[in-house]
Each structure stands twice: as C-alpha cells, then as structure tokens.
N, C-alpha and C positions, 0 to 999 in steps of 0.2 A: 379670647377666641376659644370656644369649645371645636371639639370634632369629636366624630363618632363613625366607627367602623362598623359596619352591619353585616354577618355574616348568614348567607343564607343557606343552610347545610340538607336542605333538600332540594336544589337546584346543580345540574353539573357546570362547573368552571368551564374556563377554555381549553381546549385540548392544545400543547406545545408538541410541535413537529419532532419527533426522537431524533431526526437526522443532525438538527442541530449541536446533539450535544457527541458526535463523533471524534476521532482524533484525528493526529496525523502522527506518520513518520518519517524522517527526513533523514537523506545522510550525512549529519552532523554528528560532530563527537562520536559518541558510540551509542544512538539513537538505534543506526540497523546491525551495526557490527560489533558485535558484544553484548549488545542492549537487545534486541529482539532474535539476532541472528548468529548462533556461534557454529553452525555447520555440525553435521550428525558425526564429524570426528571429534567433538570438544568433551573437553572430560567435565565439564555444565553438564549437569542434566539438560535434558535436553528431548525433544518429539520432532523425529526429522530433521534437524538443526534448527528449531524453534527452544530457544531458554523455555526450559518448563515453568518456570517459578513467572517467569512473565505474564506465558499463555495462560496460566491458572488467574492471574490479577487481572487480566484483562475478559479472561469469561465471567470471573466473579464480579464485576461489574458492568459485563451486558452492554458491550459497548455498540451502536449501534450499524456504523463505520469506521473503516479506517481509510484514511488517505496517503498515497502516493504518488510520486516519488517525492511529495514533499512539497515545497514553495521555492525558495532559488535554485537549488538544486538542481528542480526538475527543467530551469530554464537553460542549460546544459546535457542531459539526460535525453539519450537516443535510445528509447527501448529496446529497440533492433541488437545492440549492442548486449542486452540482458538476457537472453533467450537461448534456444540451443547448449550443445554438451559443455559447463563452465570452464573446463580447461581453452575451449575455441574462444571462450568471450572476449571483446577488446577489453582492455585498458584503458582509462583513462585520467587524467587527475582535475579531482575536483576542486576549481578555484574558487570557488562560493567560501565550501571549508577548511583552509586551512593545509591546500595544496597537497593532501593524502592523494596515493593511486587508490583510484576504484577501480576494485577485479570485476564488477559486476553479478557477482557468485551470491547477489539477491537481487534479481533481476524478477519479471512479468510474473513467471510459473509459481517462484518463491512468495512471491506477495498473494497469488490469488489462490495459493494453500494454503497462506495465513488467516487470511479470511474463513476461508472453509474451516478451517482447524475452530479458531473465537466465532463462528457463525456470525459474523456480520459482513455488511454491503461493502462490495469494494469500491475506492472514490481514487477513479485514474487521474492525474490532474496531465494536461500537458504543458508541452515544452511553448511555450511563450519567446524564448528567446534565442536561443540557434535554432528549432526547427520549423517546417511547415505544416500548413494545413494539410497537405499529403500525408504524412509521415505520422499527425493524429489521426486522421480519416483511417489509414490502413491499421492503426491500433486497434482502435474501435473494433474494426472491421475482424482484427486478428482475435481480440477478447469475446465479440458478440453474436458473429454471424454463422448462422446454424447451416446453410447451405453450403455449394461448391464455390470457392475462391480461392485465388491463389492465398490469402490470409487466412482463411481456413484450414487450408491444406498445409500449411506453414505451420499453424500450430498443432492438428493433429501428427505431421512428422516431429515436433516434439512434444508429445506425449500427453496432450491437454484436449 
C-alpha cells in the first residue's frame, strides 16, 4: 500500500481557534497559593502579589486565557465571598482539595488583574454545584455591565 502526502505551500491551512489552547487555575495544591499567588508581602518576587517568575512564563508564551475558579472547586466557590477588603472575606474550607481553609485573599479582583497583568481573556466558570443561576447571572452582571446596577455599583465600591 503506498501513500502520499501533498503539501500545498501556496494555499492557507485552517485557522485553529487560540482560545482553545488557554489554561486554567484551580485551588488545588498550590496551583493559586504559592504557585500564582504569594501576596505583595512574600519575600518571592513578586508584582502585586503575582509570583514574577510565573507571570513572566506565562506572558512568554502568550497565553490566550485563563480560567477560573477552576473545575470542582468552582462547584463550591461563592464569588461573593472573594471580593471586597480580604481581611472581611469568609472562610471557607475546600472539600474538593484536601480539606485546606480558603481565606479567599485571591478572590474576582485578584484573578481579573491577572489577566490584565499576562493580557489575556478571562474565562469565569460558575458554580454548578451549590449555587444558582442568580448568583451567576449577578456575576456576570458584577464583571460586565457598564451601566447603573446594584452589581455595578458593588464593584465600583470595590475598586474595579
């Protein structure tokens, strides 16, 4: 059985969607906390509490999103809880991973600064599993809507 590949090098290929080839980060292990996230007191270098030595591997290759809060995680994960001054945030402990307290002290603001910081798209996932469709609806609402809303208004009172 012969075959023969034919390359035709004046013709353009298919174009592949960049989004596909995005990441995620999850809080496992030390995916946010240590790994992405040591807080602008860590003696890591560091940009904002962003690990420099990360942000630099991940602009260096161009990443084109990243995803949040992750995939089980996030199915526990009340945004609400994330946001505002980190000492007021709840608590809470993640039974996905390994039964650690999450301070939330990388919560909405933290993640869509990280973004900004590596230039790429932020990919919110929601909560699937304790919350509702309210509670994404007014995410959305809190991350996207340029008009007057109480979500709006919520997050210009913190600082976004």
């Amino acid at each position: 059985m012969k075959h023969a590949l034919i390359v035709y090098a004046d013709k353009n290929g298919p174009t592949i969607e960049p989004d596909i080839y995005g990441h995620f980060s999850e809080h496992l292990g030390r995916c946010i906390y240590g790994g992405l996230w040591v807080g602008e007191d860590s003696p890591i270098p560091n940009i904002n509490g962003y690990r420099a030595d990360i942000v630099e591997a991940l602009k260096k290759i161009r990443i084109p999103n990243l995803r949040w809060p992750g995939g089980c995680f996030a199915d526990e994960y009340h945004w609400k809880d994330g946001i505002g001054p980190k000492e007021e945030r709840k608590r809470m402990v993640n039974t996905h991973w390994g039964g650690v307290v999450e301070d939330n002290s990388f919560g909405t603001h933290e993640f869509m600064d990280l973004c900004e910081l590596l230039g790429c798209k932020a990919y919110v996932n929601g909560n699937v599993g304790s919350g509702t469709v309210q509670e994404m609806q007014e995410w959305v609402e809190y991350l996207t809507f340029d008009g007057d809303s109480p979500m709006s208004r919520l997050r210009a009172k913190n600082g976004r």
